[in-house]
C-alpha positions in Angstrom: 30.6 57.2 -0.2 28.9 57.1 2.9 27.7 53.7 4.3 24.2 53.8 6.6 24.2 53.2 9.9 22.3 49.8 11.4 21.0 50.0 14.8 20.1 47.6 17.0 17.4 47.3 19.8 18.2 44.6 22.2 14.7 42.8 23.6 15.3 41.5 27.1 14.0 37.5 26.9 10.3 36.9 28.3 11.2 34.7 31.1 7.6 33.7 31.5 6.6 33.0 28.4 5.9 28.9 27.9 7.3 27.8 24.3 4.8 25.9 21.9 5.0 22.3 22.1 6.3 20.8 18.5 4.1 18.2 17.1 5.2 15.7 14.2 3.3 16.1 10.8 3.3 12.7 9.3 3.5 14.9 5.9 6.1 17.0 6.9 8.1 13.9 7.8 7.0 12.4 4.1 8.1 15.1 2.3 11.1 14.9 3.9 11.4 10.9 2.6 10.3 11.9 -0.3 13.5 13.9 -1.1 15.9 11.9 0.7 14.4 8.8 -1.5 15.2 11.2 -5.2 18.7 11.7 -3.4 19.0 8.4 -3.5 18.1 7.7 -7.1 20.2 10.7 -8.1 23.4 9.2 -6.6 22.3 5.5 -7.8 21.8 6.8 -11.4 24.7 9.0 -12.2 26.5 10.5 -9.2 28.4 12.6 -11.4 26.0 14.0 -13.6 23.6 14.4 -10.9 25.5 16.2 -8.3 24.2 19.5 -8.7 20.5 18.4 -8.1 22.2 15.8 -5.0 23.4 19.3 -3.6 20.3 21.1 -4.2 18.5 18.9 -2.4 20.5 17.9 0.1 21.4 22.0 1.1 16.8 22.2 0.8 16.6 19.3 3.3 19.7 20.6 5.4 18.1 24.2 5.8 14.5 23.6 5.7 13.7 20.8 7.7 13.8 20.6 11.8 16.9 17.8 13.0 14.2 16.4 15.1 11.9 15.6 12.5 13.9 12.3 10.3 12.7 10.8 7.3 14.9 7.8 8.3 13.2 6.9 11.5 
């Protein structure tokens, strides 16, 4: 069976371009409490029975959500 070939085309970097300043969305940053807070109550009501939803929120906020934005500061 024959497998298909991938090619790549590398892009030299744009040494002049400027990058976009990142501004703070106070509703961004509340959704992000928001979940963090039903983590919370998850682990508070029943750790065990709750993990799954702990770890499908948790893996959400993990991938989804900017380090630089926290709910916790």
């Amino acid at each position: 069976m024959a497998m298909a070939k991938v090619f790549t085309i590398p892009m030299p970097p744009q040494i002049g371009r400027k990058r976009r300043e990142r501004t703070t969305d106070p509703r961004y940053v509340d959704g992000q409490r928001l979940l963090v807070e039903a983590m919370r109550y998850l682990a508070q009501a029943d750790p065990v029975a709750n993990r799954g939803a702990i770890e499908l929120l948790s893996e959400h906020v993990r991938t989804r959500f900017r380090m630089t934005d926290s709910p916790l500061g």
